[in-house]
DOPA-988004 format. One line per field, with one value per residue (C-alpha): x, y, z. Coordinates in nm, 4 decimals, m for minus. Each point is the difference from the previous one (the first is absolute). Layout:
N
px	(X/...) $
py	(Y/...) $
pz	(Z/...) $
END
This chain:
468
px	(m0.4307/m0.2517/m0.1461/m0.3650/m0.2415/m0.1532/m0.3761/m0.2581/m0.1273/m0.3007/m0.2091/0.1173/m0.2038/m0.1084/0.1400/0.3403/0.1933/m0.1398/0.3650/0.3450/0.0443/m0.2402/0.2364/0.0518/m0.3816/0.0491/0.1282/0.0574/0.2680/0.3415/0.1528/m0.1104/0.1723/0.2937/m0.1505/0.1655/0.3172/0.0086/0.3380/0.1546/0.0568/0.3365/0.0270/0.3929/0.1572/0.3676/0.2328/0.1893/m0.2772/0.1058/0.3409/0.1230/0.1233/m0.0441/m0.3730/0.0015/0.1717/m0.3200/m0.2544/0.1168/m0.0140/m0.3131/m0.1901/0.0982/0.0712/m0.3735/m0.2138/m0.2438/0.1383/m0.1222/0.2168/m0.2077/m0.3393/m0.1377/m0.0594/0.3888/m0.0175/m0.2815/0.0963/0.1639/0.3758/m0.0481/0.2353/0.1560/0.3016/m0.0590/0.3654/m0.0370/0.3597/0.2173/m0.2994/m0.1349/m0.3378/m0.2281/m0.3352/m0.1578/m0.3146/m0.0420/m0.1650/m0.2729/m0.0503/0.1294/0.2656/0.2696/0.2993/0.3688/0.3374/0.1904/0.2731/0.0779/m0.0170/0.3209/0.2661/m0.2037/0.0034/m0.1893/m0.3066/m0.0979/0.2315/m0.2365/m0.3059/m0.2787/m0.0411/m0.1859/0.0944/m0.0949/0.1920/0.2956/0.3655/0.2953/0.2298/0.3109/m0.0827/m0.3125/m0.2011/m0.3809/m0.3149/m0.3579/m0.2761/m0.1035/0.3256/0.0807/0.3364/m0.0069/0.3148/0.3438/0.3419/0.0841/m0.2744/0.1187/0.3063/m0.0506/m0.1539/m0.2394/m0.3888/m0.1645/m0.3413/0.2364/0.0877/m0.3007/0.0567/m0.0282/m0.3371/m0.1311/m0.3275/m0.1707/m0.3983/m0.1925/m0.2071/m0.1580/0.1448/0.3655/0.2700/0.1053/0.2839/0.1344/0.3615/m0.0843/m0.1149/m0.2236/m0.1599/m0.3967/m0.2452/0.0064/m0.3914/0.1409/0.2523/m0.1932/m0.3368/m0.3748/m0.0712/0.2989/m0.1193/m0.4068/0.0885/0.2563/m0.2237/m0.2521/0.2572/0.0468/0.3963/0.0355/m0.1596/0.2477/0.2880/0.3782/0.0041/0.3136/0.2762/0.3598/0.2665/0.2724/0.2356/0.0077/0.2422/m0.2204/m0.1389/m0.2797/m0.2136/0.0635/m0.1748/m0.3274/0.0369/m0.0613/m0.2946/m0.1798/m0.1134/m0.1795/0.2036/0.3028/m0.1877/m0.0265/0.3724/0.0971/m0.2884/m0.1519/m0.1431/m0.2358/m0.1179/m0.1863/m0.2074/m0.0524/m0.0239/0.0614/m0.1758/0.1818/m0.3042/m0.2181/0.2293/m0.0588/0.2334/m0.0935/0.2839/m0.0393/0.3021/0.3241/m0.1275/m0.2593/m0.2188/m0.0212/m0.2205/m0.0949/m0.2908/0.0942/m0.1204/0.1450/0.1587/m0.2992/m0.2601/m0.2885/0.0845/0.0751/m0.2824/m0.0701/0.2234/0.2974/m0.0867/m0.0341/0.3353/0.1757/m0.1343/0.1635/0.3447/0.0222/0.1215/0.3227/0.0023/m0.2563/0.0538/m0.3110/m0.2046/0.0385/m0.2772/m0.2462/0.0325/m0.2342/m0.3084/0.0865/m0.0549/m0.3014/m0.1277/0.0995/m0.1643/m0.3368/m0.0060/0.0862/m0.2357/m0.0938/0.2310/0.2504/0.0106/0.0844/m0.2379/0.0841/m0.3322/0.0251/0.2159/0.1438/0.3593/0.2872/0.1686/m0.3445/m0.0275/0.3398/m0.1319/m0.2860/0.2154/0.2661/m0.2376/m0.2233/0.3693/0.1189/m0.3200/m0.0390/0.3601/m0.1020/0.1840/m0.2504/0.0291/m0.3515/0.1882/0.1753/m0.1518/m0.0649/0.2892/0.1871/m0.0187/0.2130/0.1514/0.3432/0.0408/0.3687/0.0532/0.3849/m0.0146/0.3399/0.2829/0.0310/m0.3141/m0.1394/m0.3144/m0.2293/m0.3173/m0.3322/m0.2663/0.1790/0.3848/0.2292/0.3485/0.2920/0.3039/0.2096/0.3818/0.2207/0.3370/0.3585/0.0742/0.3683/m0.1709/0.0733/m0.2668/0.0651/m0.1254/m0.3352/m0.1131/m0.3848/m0.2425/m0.2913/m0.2774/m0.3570/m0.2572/m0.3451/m0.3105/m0.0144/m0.1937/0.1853/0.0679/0.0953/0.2564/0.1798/0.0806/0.0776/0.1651/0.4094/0.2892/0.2306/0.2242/0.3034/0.1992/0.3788/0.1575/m0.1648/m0.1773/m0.0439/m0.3340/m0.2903/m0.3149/m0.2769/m0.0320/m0.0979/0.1955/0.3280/m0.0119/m0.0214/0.2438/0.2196/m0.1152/0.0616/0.3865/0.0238/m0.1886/0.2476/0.3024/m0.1382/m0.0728/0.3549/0.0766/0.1577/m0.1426/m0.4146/m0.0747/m0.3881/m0.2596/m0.2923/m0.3376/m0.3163/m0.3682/m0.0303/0.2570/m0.1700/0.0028/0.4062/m0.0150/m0.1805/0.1658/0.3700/m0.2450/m0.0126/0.3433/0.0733/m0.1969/0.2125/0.3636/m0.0924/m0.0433/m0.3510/m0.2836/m0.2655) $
py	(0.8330/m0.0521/m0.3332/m0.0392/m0.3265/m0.0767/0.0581/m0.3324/0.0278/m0.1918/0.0255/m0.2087/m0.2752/m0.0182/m0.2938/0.2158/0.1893/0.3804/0.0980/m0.1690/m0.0617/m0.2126/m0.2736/m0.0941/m0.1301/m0.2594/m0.3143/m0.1305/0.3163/m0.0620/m0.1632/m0.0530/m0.0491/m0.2219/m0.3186/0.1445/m0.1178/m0.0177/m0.2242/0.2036/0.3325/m0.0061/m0.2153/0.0112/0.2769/m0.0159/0.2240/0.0666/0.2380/0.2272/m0.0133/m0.0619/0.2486/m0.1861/m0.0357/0.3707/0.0464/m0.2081/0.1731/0.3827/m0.1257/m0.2099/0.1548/0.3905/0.0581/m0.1484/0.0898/0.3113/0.1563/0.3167/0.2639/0.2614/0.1706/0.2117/0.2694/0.0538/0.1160/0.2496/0.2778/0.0249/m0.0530/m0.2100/m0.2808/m0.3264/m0.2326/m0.3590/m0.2064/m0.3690/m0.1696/0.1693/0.1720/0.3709/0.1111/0.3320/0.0344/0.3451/0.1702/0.1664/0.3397/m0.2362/m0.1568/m0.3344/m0.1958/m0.1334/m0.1974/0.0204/m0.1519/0.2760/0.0272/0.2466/m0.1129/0.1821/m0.1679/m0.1498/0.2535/m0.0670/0.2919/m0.0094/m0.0591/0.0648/m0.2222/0.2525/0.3261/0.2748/0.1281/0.2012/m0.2129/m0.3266/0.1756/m0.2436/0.1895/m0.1629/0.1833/0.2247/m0.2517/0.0707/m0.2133/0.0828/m0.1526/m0.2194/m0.1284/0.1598/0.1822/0.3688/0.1133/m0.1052/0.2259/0.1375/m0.2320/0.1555/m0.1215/m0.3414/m0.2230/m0.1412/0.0460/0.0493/m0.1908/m0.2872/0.0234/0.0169/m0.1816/m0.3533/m0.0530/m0.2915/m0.1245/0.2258/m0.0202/0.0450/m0.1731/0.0377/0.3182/m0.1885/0.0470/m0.3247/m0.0253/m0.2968/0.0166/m0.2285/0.2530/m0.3319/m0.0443/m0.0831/0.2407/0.0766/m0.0965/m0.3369/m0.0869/0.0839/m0.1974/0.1373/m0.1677/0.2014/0.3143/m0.0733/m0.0996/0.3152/0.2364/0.0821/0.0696/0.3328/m0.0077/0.2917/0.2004/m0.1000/0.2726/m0.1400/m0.0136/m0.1747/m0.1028/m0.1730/m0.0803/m0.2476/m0.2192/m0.3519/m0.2927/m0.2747/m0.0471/0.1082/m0.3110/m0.0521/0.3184/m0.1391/m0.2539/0.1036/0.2240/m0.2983/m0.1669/0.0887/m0.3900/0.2180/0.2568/m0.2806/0.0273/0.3552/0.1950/m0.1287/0.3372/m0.0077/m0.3096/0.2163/0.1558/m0.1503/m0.3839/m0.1157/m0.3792/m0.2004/m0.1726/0.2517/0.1448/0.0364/m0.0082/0.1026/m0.0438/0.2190/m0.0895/0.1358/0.1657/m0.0503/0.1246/m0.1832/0.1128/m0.0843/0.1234/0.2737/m0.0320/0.0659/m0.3311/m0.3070/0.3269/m0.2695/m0.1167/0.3549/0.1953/0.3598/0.1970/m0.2027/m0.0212/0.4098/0.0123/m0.1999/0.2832/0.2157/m0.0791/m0.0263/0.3274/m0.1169/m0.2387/0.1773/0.3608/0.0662/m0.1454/0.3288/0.2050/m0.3217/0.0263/0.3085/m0.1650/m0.3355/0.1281/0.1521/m0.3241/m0.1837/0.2237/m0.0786/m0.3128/0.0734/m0.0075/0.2798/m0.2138/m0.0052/m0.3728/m0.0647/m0.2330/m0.0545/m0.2177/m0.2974/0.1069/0.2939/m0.0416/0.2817/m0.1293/0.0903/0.3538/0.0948/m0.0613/0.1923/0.2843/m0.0455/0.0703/0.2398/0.1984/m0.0514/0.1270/0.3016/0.0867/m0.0162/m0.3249/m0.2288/m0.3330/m0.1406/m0.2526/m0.1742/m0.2473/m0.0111/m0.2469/0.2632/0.2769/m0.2422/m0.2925/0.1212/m0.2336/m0.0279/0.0573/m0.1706/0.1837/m0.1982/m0.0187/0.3297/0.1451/m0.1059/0.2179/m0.0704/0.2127/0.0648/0.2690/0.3488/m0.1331/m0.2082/m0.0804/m0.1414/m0.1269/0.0099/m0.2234/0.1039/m0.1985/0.2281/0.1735/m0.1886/m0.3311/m0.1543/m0.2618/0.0594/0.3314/0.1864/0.3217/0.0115/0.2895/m0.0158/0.2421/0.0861/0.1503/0.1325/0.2280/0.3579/0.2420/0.2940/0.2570/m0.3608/m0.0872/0.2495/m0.0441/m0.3656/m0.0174/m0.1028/0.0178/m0.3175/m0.0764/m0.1661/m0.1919/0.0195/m0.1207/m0.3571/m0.0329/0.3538/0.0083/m0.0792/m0.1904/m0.0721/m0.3127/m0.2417/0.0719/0.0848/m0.3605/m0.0938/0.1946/m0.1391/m0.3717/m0.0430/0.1380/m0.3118/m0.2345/0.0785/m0.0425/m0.3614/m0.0922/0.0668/m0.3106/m0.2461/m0.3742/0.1996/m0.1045/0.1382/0.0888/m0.1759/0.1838/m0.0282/m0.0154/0.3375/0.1443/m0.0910/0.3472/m0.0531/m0.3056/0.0975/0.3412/m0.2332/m0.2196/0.3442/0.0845/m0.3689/0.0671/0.2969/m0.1345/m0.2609/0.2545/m0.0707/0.2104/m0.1260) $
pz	(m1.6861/0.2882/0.0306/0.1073/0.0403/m0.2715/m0.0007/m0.0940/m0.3163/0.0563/0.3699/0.2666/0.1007/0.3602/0.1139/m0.0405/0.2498/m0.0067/0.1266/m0.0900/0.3794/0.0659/m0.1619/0.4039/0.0118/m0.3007/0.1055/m0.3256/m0.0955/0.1264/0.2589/0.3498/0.3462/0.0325/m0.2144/m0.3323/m0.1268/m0.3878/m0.1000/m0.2207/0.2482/0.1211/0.3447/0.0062/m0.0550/m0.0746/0.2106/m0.2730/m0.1523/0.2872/m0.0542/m0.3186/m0.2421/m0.3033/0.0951/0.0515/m0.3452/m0.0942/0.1902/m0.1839/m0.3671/0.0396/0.2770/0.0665/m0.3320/m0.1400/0.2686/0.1259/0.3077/0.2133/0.0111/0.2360/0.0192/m0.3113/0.2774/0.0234/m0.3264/0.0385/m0.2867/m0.3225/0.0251/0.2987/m0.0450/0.2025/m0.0199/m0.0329/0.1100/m0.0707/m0.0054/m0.2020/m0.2054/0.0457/m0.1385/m0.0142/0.1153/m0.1074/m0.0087/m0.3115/m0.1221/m0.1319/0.2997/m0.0753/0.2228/m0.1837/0.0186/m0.1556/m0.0007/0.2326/m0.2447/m0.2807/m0.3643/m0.0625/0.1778/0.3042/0.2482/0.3139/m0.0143/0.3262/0.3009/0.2520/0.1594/m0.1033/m0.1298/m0.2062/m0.3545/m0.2890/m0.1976/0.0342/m0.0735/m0.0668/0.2232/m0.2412/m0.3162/0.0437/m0.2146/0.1200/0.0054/0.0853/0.2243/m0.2519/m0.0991/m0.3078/m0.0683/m0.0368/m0.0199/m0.0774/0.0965/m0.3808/m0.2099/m0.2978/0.0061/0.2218/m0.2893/0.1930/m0.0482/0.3314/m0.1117/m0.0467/0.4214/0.1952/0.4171/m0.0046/0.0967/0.2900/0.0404/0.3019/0.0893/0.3229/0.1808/0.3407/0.0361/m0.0093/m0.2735/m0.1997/m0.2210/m0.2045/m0.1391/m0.3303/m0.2830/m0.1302/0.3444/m0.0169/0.1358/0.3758/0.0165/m0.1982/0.2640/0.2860/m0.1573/0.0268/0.3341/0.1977/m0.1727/0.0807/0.3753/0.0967/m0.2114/0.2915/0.2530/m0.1702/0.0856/m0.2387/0.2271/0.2934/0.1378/0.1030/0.4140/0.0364/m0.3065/0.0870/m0.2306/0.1986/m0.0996/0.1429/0.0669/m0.1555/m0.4042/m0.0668/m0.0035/0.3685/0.0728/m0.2755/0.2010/0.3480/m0.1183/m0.1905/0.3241/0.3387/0.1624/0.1938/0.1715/0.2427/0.0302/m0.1260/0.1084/0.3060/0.1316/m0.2737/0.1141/0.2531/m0.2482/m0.2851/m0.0841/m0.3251/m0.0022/m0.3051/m0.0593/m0.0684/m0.2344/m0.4122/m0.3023/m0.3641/m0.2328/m0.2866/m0.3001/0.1601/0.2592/0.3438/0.2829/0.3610/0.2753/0.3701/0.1511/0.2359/0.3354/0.3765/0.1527/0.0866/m0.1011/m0.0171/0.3776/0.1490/0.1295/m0.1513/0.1948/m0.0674/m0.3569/0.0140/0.1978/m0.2716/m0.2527/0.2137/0.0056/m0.4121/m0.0759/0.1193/m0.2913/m0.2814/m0.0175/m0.1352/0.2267/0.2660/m0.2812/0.0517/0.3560/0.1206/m0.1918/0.1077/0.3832/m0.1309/m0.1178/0.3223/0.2036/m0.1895/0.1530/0.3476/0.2401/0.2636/0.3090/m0.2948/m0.0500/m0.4039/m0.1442/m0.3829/m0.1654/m0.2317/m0.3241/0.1985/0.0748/0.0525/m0.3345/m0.2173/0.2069/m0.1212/m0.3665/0.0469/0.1650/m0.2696/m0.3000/0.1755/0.0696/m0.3287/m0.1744/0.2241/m0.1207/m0.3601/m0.0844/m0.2317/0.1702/m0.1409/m0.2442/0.3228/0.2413/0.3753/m0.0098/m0.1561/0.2165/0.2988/m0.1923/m0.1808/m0.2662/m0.1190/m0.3406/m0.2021/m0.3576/m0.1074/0.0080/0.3146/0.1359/0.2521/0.1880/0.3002/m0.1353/0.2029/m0.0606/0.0446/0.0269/m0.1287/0.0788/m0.2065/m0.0604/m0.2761/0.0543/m0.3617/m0.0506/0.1076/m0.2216/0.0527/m0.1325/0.3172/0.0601/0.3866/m0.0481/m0.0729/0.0068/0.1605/m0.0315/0.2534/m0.0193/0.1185/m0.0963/0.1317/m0.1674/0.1872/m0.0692/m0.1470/0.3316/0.1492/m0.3197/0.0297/0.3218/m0.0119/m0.3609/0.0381/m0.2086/m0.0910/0.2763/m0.0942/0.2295/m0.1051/0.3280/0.1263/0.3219/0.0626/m0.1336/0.2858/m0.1239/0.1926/0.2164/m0.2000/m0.3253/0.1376/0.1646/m0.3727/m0.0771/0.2568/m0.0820/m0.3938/0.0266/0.2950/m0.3054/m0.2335/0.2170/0.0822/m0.4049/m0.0890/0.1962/m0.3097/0.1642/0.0345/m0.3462/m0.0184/0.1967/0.1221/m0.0429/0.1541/m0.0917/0.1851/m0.2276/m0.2704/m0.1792/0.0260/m0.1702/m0.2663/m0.0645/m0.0716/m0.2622/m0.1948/0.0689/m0.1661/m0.2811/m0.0942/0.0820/m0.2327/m0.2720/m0.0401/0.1680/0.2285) $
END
């Protein structure tokens, strides 16, 4: 099942937003700058949440096992017989593409005597063949053949896969391990659905995808993606291009899960004159892959308002940050992506997206980037597994170009990320090694990490057995 906003059933009224982005302009929705601090989000952290592996023992009955997770991109699965392994703990799951077209989900286990079906991370098949005793099953789940029926005792109607709930969304693959679990569209609630809708992420191709093991839980690595307060300390190069300003920064909390977003713009951009403001624009590809399309009619833009002794004079309400929107959806359009349901805001502010309890995603007209941490498969709560992706809108004789397969890591540190993520990398194995110190008893968090604090009040709800 695909999800898709819901359409109004009666006209909107004009004092509403025309697009779901425009959110940003409404004072009175969410949270604003660093004046916010609601009581209840979780201030102290306990150390032990890191560590422990009774609380991990916790976290896989009442959050893994009850909660939507992404498992890849619907594009991976692009024909009929197209299928995916899902590994979470101890527990192995199908995702297939059926001859109807449908993506589904089963327990990777034969109903005969348990069987793993399929060993391997992906593949393609006509049909799933329990290698133990030639018991067969097809696309959809149902058994079609069992070694000497006649004589086995066993009706084959009565031993169909164990299904999972699997649905789509966003061009992304969701599965839940509970059989009982609510509707994706449920979980994720009509405002997440409404605001992702217009980015179109369906339409985007796989440019980079990394499977690695790390030496820290998982929670360290939602962590460190949750908040913009260590670039000062972890990423100081992109200090020199970008300035996140805490106070201008806004939080909607939406149920379990939340967007933040800073207004993009190149370091002091409202004291620097135009050409420092266009050499800031400059130097992002290093940090936004996408950005390199934008650039040719961005310089076409600039040179509109240069003057004949080739002094830059930018008027009133012209800046270099609103000349990379305009070059950003004038790009994107020419390409054939529909970006009309997005805002100016939108086509340079990533807003960053935590669908709980995993996914994380910076998102911005035409690309979006994520990160996806998954407990070891070991259950050691030292341990994680991340997946970090991106993903960009290309035209088609540009796709196929750019498209890339999985890359999984199986020997640590020999996988090279680009600047700013491999010091992440780098910095949340050194955070775990310093929260497995006994006498650090919790942590202290910010105002600025505010995203952090309330993403452990949802984690609370559900180790206390009760849902936020």
């Amino acid at each position: 099942m695909t999800i898709k906003a819901a359409q109004p059933t009666q006209p909107t009224r004009p004092a509403q937003p025309t697009r779901p982005g425009e959110w940003l302009d409404d004072p009175a929705t969410g949270l604003s700058g660093l004046h916010s601090a609601p009581a209840d989000f979780q201030w102290k952290i306990p150390t032990e949440r890191y560590t422990s592996p009774e609380i991990a023992l916790q976290e896989r009955e009442l959050v893994w096992k009850k909660t939507w997770q992404i498992v890849g991109r619907a594009d991976e699965l692009a024909k009929a017989g197209d299928w995916k392994t899902y590994q979470l703990f101890d527990q192995s799951f199908i995702v297939v593409r059926g001859r109807d077209d449908v993506i589904r989900g089963f327990v990777n286990a034969c109903r005969h005597r348990g069987n793993l079906l399929c060993a391997e991370r992906s593949g393609t098949s006509r049909q799933f063949l329990c290698q133990y005793h030639l018991w067969s099953y097809d696309l959809e789940g149902n058994c079609r053949g069992i070694l000497r029926e006649n004589l086995a005792g066993v009706d084959r109607n009565n031993v169909p896969l164990l299904p999972v709930p699997v649905e789509t969304f966003g061009g992304f693959v969701f599965l839940n391990p509970d059989p009982e679990a609510k509707p994706l569209a449920e979980y994720l609630g009509p405002e997440v659905v409404e605001l992702l809708q217009p980015y179109t992420m369906d339409q985007f191709i796989t440019v980079m995808d990394v499977e690695e093991p790390l030496e820290c839980n998982w929670k360290v690595v939602m962590d460190a993606f949750q908040e913009g307060y260590h670039i000062w300390g972890v990423h100081p190069q992109l200090l020199n291009v970008i300035f996140p300003d805490p106070e201008t920064g806004r939080y909607r909390f939406l149920g379990d899960h939340s967007v933040a977003t800073t207004p993009f713009d190149v370091p002091r951009g409202e004291q620097f004159g135009p050409e420092e403001q266009v050499a800031g624009i400059r130097k992002l590809p290093e940090t936004f892959p996408a950005i390199p399309l934008m650039l040719p009619r961005f310089e076409e833009l600039v040179a509109e308002y240069r003057g004949a002794d080739g002094t830059l004079v930018f008027p009133e309400g012209v800046t270099a940050r609103t000349l990379l929107q305009r070059a950003t959806r004038d790009t994107l359009t020419g390409m054939g992506l529909d970006v009309s349901g997005l805002t100016d805001n939108q086509m340079t502010d990533n807003q960053g997206w935590v669908l709980f309890p995993n996914f994380f995603m910076t998102v911005r007209a035409g690309e979006c980037h994520i990160v996806m941490p998954t407990p070891h498969p070991s259950g050691d709560p030292n341990r994680c597994v991340w997946r970090v992706a991106s993903y960009m809108y290309l035209p088609t004789e540009l796709a196929e170009v750019a498209k890339v397969e999985p890359t999984v890591v199986t020997e640590p540190g020999s996988h090279t990320y680009f600047e700013a993520l491999q010091q992440d990398y780098e910095q949340m194995q050194r955070q775990q090694a310093g929260l497995r110190n006994s006498r650090l008893e919790f942590e202290t968090i910010t105002r600025e990490e505010i995203v952090v604090a309330a993403f452990h009040h949802v984690l609370n709800g559900y180790l206390a057995g009760a849902k936020s």
